[in-house]
Structures are given as C-alpha cells and as structure tokens.
py3Dmol code that shows the C-alpha trace and the ligand (Angstrom):
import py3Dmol

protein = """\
ATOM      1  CA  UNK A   1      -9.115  -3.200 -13.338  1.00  0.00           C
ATOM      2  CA  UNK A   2     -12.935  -3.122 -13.743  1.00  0.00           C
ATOM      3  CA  UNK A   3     -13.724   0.422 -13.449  1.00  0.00           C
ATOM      4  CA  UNK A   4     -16.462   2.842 -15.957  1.00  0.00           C
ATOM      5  CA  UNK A   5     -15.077   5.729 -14.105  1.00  0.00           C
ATOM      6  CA  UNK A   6     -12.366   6.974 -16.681  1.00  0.00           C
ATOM      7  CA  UNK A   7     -10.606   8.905 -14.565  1.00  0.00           C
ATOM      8  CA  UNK A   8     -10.037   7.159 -11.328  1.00  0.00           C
ATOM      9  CA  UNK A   9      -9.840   3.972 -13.758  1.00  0.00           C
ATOM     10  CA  UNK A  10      -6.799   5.632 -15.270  1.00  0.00           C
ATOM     11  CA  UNK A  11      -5.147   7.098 -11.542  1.00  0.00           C
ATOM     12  CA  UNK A  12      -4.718   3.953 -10.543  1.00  0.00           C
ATOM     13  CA  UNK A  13      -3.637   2.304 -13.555  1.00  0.00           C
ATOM     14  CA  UNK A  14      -1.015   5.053 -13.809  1.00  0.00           C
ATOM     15  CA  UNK A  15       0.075   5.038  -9.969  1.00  0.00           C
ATOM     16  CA  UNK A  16       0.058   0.901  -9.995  1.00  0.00           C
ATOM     17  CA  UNK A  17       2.167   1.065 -13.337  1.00  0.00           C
ATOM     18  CA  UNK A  18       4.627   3.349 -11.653  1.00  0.00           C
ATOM     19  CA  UNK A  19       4.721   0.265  -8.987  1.00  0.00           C
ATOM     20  CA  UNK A  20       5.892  -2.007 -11.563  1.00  0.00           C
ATOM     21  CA  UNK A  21       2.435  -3.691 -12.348  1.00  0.00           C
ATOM     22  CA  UNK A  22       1.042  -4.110 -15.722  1.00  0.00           C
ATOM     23  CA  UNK A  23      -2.465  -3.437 -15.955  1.00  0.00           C
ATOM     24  CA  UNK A  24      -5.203  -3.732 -18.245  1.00  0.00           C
ATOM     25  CA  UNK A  25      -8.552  -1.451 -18.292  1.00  0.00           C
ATOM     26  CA  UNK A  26     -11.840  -3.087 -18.910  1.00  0.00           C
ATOM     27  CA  UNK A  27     -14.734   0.055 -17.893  1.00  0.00           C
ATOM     28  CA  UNK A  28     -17.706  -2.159 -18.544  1.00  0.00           C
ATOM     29  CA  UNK A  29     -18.300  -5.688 -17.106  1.00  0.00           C
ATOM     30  CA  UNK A  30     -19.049  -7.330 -19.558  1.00  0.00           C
ATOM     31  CA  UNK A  31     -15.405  -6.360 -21.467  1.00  0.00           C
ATOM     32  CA  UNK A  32     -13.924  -6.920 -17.780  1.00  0.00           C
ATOM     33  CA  UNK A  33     -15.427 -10.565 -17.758  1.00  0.00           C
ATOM     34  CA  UNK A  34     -13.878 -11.603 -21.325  1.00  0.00           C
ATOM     35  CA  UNK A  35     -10.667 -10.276 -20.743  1.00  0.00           C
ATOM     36  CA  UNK A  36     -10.469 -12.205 -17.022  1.00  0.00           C
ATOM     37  CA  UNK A  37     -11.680 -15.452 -19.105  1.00  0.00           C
ATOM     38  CA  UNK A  38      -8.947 -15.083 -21.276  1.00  0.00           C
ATOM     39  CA  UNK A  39      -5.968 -13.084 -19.180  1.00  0.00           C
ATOM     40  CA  UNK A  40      -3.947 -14.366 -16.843  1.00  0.00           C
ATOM     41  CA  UNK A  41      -4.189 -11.652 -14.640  1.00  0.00           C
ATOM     42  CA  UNK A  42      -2.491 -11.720 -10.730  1.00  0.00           C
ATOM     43  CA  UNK A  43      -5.311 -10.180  -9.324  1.00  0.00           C
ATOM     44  CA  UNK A  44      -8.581  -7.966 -10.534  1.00  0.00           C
ATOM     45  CA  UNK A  45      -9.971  -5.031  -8.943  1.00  0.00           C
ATOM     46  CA  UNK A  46     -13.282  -4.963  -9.497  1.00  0.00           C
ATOM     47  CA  UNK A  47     -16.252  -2.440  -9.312  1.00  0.00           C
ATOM     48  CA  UNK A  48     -19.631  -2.732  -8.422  1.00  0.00           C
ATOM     49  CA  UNK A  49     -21.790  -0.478 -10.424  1.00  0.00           C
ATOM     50  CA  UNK A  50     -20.812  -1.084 -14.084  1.00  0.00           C
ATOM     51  CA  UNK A  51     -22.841  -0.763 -17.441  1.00  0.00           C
ATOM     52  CA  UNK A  52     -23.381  -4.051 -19.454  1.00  0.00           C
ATOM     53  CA  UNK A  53     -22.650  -6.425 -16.274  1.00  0.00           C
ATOM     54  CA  UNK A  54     -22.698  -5.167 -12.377  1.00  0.00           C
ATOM     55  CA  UNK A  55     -19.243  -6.136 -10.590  1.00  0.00           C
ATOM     56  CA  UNK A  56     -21.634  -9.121  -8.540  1.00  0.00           C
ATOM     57  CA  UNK A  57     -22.432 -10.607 -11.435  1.00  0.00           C
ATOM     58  CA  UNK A  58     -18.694 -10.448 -13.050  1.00  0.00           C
ATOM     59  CA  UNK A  59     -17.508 -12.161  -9.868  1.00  0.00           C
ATOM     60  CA  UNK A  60     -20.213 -14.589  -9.835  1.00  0.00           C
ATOM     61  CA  UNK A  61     -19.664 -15.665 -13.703  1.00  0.00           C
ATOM     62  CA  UNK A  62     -16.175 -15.620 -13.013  1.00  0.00           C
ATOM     63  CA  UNK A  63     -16.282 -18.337  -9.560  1.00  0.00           C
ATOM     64  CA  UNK A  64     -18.905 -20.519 -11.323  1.00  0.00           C
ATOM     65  CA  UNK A  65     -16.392 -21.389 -14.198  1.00  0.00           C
ATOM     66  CA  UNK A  66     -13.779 -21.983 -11.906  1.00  0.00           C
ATOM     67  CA  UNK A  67     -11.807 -19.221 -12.456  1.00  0.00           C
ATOM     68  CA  UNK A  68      -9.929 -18.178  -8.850  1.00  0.00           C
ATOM     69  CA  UNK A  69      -8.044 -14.901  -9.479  1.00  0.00           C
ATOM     70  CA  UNK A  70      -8.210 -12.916  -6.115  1.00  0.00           C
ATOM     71  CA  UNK A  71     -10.771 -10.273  -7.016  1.00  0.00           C
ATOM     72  CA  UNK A  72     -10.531  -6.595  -5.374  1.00  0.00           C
ATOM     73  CA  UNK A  73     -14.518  -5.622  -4.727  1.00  0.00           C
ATOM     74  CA  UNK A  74     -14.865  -1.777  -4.773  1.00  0.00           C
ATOM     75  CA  UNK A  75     -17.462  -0.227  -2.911  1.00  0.00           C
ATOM     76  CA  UNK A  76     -19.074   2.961  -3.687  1.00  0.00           C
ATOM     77  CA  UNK A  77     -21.092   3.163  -0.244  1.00  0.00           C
ATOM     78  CA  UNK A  78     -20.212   2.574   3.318  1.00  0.00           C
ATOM     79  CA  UNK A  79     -23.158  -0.517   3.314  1.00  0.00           C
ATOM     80  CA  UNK A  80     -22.634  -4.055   4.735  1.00  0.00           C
ATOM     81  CA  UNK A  81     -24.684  -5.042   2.421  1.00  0.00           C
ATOM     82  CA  UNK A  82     -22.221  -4.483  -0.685  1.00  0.00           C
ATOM     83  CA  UNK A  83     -19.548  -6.145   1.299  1.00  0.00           C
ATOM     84  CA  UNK A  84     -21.652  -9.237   2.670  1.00  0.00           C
ATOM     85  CA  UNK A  85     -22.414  -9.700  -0.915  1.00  0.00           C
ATOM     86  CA  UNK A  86     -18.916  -9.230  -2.033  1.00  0.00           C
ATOM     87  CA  UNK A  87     -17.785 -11.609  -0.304  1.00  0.00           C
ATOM     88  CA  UNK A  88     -20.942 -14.208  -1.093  1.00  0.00           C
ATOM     89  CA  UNK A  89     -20.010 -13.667  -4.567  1.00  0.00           C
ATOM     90  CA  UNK A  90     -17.016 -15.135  -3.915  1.00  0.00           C
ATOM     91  CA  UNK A  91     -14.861 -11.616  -3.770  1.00  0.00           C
ATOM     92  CA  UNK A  92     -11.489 -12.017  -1.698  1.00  0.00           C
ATOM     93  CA  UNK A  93     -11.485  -8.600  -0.249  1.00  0.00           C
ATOM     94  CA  UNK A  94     -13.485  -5.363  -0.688  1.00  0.00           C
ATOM     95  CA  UNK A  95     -12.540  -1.644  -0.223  1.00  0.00           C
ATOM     96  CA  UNK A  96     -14.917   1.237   0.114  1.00  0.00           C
ATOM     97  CA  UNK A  97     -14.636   4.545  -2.360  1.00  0.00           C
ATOM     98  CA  UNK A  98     -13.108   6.794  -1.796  1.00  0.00           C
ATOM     99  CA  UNK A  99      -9.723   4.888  -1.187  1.00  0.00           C
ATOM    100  CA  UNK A 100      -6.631   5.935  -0.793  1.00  0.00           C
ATOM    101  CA  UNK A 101      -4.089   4.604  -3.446  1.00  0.00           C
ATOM    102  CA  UNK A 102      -1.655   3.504  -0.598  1.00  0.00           C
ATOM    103  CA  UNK A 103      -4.121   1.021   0.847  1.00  0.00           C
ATOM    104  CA  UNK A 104      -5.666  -0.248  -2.572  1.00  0.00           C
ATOM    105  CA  UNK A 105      -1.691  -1.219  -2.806  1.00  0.00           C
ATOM    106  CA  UNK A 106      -1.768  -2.481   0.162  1.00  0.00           C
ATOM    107  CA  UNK A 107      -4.642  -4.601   0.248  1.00  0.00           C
ATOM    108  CA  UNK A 108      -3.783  -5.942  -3.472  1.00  0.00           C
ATOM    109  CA  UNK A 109      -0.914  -7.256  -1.989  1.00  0.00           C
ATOM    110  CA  UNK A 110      -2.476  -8.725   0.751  1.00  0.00           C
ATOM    111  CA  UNK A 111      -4.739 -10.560  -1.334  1.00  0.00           C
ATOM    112  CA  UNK A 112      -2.113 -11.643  -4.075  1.00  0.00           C
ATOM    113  CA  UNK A 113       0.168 -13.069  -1.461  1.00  0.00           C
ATOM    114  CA  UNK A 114      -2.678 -14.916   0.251  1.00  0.00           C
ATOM    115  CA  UNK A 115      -3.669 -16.114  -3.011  1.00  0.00           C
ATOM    116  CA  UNK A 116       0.045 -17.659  -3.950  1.00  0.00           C
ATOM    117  CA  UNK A 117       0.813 -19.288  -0.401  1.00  0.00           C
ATOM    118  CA  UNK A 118      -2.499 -20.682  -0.595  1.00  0.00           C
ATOM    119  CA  UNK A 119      -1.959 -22.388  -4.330  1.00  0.00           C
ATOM    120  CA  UNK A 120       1.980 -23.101  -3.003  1.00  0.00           C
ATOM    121  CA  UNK A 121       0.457 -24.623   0.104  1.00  0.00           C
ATOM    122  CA  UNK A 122       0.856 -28.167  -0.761  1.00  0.00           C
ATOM    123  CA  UNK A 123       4.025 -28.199  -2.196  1.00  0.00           C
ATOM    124  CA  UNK A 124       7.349 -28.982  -1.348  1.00  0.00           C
ATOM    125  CA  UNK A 125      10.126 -27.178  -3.538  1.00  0.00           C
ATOM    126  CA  UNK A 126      13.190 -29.095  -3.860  1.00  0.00           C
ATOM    127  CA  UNK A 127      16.466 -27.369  -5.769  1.00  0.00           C
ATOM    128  CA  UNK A 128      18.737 -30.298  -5.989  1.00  0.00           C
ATOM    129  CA  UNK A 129      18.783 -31.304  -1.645  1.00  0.00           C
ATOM    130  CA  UNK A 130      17.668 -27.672  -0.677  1.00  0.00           C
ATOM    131  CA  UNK A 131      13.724 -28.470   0.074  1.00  0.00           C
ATOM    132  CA  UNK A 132      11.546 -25.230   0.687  1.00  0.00           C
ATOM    133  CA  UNK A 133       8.313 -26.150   2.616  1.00  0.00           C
ATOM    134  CA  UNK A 134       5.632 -23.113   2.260  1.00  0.00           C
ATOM    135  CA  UNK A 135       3.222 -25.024   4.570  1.00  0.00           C
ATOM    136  CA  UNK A 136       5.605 -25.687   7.608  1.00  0.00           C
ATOM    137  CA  UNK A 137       7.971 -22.330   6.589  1.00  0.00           C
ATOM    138  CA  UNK A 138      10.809 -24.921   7.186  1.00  0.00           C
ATOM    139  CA  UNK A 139      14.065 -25.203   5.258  1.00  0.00           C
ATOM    140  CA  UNK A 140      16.044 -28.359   4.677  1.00  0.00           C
ATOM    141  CA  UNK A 141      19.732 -29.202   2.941  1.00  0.00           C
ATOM    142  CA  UNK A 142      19.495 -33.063   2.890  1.00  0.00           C
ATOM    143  CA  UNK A 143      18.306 -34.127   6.116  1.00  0.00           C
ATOM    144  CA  UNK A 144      19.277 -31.352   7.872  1.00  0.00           C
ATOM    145  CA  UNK A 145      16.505 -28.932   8.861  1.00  0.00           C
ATOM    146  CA  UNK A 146      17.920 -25.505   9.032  1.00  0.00           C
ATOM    147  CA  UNK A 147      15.962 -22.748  11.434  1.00  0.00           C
ATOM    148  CA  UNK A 148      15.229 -19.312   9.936  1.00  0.00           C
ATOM    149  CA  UNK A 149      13.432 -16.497  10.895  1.00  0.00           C
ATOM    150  CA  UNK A 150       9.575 -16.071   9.516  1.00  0.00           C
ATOM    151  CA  UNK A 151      11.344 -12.974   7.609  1.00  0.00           C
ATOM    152  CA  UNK A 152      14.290 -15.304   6.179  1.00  0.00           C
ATOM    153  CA  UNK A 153      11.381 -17.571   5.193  1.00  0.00           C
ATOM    154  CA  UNK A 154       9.960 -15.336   3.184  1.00  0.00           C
ATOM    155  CA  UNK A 155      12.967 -13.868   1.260  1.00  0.00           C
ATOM    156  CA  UNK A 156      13.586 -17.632   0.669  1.00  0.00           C
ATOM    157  CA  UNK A 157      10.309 -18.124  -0.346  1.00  0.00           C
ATOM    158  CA  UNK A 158       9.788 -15.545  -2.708  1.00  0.00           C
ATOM    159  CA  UNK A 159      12.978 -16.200  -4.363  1.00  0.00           C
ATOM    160  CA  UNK A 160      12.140 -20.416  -4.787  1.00  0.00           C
ATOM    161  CA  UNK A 161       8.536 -19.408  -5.851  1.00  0.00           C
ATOM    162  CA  UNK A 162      10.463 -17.902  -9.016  1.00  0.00           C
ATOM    163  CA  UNK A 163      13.499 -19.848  -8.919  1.00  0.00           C
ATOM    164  CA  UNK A 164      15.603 -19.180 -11.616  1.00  0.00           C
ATOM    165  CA  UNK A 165      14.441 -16.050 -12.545  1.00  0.00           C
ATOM    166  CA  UNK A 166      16.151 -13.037 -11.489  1.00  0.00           C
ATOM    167  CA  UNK A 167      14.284 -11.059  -8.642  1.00  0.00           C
ATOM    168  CA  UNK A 168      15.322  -7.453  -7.918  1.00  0.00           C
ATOM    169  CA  UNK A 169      15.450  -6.428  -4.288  1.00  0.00           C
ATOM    170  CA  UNK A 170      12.430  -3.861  -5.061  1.00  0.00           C
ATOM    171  CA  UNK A 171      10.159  -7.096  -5.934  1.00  0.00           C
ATOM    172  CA  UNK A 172      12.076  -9.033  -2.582  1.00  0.00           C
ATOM    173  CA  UNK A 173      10.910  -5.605  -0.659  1.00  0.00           C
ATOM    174  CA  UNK A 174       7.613  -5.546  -2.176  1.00  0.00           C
ATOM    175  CA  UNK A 175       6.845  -9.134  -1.615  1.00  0.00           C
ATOM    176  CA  UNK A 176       8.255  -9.511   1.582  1.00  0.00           C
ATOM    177  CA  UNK A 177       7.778  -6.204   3.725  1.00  0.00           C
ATOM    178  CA  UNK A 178       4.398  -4.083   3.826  1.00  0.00           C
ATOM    179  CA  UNK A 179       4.133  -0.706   2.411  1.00  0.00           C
ATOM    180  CA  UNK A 180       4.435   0.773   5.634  1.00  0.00           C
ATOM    181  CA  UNK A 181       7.796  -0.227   5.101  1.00  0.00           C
ATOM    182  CA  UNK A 182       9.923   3.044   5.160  1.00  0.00           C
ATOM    183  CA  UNK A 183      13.730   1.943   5.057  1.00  0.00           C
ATOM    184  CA  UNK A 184      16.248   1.311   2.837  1.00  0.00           C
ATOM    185  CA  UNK A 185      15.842  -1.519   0.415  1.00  0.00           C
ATOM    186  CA  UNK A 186      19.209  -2.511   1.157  1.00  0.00           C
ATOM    187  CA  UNK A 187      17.790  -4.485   3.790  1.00  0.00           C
ATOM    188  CA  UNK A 188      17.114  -6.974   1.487  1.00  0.00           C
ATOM    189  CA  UNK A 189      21.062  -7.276   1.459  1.00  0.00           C
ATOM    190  CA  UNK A 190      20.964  -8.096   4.937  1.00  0.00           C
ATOM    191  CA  UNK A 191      18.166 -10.823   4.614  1.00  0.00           C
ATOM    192  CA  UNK A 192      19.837 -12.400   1.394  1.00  0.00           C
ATOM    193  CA  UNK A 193      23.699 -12.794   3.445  1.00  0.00           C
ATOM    194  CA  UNK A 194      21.719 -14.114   6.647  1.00  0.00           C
ATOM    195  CA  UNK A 195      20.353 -16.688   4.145  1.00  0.00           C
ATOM    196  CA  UNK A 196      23.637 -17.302   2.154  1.00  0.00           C
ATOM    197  CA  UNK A 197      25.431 -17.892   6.001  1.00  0.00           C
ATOM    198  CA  UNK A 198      21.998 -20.838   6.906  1.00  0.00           C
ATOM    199  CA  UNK A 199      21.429 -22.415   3.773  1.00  0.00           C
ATOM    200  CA  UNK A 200      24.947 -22.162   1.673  1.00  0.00           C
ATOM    201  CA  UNK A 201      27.847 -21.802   3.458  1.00  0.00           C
ATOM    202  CA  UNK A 202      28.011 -24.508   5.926  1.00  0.00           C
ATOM    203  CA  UNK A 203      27.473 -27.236   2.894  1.00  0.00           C
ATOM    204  CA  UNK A 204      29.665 -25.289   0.719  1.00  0.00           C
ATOM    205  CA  UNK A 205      27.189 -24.389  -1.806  1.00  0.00           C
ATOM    206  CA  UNK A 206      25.594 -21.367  -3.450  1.00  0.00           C
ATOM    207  CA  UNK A 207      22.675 -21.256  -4.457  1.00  0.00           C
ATOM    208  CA  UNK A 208      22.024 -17.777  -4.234  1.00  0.00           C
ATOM    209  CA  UNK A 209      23.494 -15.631  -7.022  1.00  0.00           C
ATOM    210  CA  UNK A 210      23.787 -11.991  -6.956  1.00  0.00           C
ATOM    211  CA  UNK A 211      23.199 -10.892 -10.754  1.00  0.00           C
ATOM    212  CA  UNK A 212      24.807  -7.540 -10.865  1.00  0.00           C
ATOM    213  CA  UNK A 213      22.636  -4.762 -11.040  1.00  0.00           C
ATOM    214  CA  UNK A 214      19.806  -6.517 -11.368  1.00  0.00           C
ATOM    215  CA  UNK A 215      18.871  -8.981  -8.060  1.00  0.00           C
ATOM    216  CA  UNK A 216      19.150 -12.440  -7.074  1.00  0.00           C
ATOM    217  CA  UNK A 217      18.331 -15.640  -8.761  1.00  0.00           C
ATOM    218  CA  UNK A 218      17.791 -18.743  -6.966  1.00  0.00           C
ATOM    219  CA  UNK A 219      19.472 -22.027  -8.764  1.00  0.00           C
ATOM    220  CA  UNK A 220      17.104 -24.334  -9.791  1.00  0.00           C
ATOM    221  CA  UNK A 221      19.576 -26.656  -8.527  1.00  0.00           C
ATOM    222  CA  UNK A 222      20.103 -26.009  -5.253  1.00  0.00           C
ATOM    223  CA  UNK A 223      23.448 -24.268  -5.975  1.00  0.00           C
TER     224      UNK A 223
END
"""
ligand_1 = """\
1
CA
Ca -18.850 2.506 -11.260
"""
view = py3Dmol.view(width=600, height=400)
view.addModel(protein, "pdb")
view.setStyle({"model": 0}, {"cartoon": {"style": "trace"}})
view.addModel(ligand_1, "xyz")
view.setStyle({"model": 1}, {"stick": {}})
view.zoomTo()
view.show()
C-alpha cells in the first residue's frame, strides 16, 4: 500500500493483516515504485496525491516496464477525472476516499481474482488424467468430461491453482465466496465432498486430501 497518510496507511494495513494478508507500507511514491519493482506483491493499492511521485505517475512507470500487478487507484475526490485517468494509466480499479474497509476488501479481491484467471486463462492443468480447464470451467478424468457447478469450479480451481499446497477452508471461503458471504465456513465441507463424489469416487481415486486441522491439498498427481 501506497499511502503518505500514516494513519489510514496503517488502518488498513492492520485490518488487511487481520485478513491474513501481508502487507508492506511505502507513504511516498517514489519508495512505493522501488519496492513494486522489486516485490512480488498480489496486488497494490495505490494513492493519488503522494510526495516524491503522484500515484499517476507510479502506475504509469510501473505499466511502461511491463510490470502488471493489479493496482488499487485511491481517490481523494468524487471527480471523473481522477478515475478516467486511473484507468488511462493503466489502474485496474479505483475507489473514492473515504472508503469503507469492507469494500476496499472487497474490491481487492475482485481485482486479484480477475488478475489470476486472466494469467491462468490459457492453461490447461493436468494432475496425472484429472485436467482443470480455467478458460472453459470444465473438468476432465481421462476422456471423460465431468459437469460441475460454476461454484464446484471454483473450489476446484482454487485448490489446482495451488496444487499441492495445503489450502485452509478460510482461503477456499475467501477465494471462492464474496464478503457478503455471512455463513458458516463449513460450507466449504459441503463443496469439497460434492467434488470428492464428481471427480474421485467414481474412478476410485483421491485426489483431494483433507490435512487435519489445517485444509485441503490437491495431489499434484491427480490422486
Ligand atoms: Ca495522499
């Protein structure tokens, strides 16, 4: 986060921390543009009015050397003209001060989900003969295409876009289901054992694992 205004700079650090994000404070642009050169940062949230280097000029530097994080524009005014320019600058999304924390949330993880299916787009995943396609949302074992739900899809999704890691069910939640999300994350349960009965059970494999305590990993090798 590119912010000179310590204290809202350090709100949201603290309230996205408590999320589970790390985050780094830059509060000039200048610092903010070395440390996106260098980091390799999910996302940046970016202001406009900064000493050293305005938040345009940051974003501009950043697009012409290639550099494609999804960038956060904040507003201070209600003007088109600050988003128009955003945006020209090559800004994925822009939000207007004051904010509320909820929707900064929500529209960072808008724009860092947009950002990954976009860079997944062209890929197929295979895990031994499961194949995960992110640009169709379709699921195949062998030659079999197996029909899931667009939620399904993305539980599966998540989970293959960090296969072999483990994934909790508060990261499946967080990835999967907006913040106006209000139930109990043991839905993910639900979502995970609709999966294991689609993808697993009728070819007798698992490729799901439930690491106690912790979340799921999917098998790099298709289980
Ligand atoms: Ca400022």
């Amino acid at each position: 986060m590119v912010e000179d205004e310590q204290r809202l700079a350090k709100m949201v650090a603290a309230g996205l921390t408590a999320e589970g994000y790390a985050v780094d404070l830059a509060h000039d642009g200048r610092t903010g543009l070395s440390m996106a050169r260098i980091g390799d940062y999910d996302a940046i949230i970016l202001d406009i009015m900064l000493p050293a280097m305005n938040g345009f000029q940051v974003c501009a530097a950043l697009r012409q050397e290639g550099i494609a994080t999804p960038i956060l524009m904040l507003t201070a005014k209600d003007g088109e003209y600050d988003e128009a320019e955003g945006l020209d600058t090559g800004a994925d999304d822009y939000l207007t001060k004051p904010f509320s924390f909820v929707v900064l949330q929500a529209r960072l993880r808008a724009m860092m989900r947009r950002g990954r299916s976009a860079a997944a787009a062209p890929t197929v995943w295979r895990f031994g003969d499961l194949q995960v396609d992110p640009a169709t949302r379709s699921c195949r074992r062998g030659d079999t295409r197996i029909e899931l739900t667009s939620k399904e899809f993305s539980v599966l999704e998540y989970l293959a876009s960090r296969a072999g890691e483990v994934v909790s069910k508060t990261e499946i939640l967080h990835h999967v289901w907006d913040f106006a999300f209000d139930g109990d994350v043991n839905i993910v349960e639900v979502y995970i054992s609709n999966l294991r009965r689609k993808i697993d059970a009728p070819y007798r494999r698992a490729s799901i694992a439930t690491v106690r305590g912790a979340g799921y990993r999917l098998a790099a090798d298709g289980g």
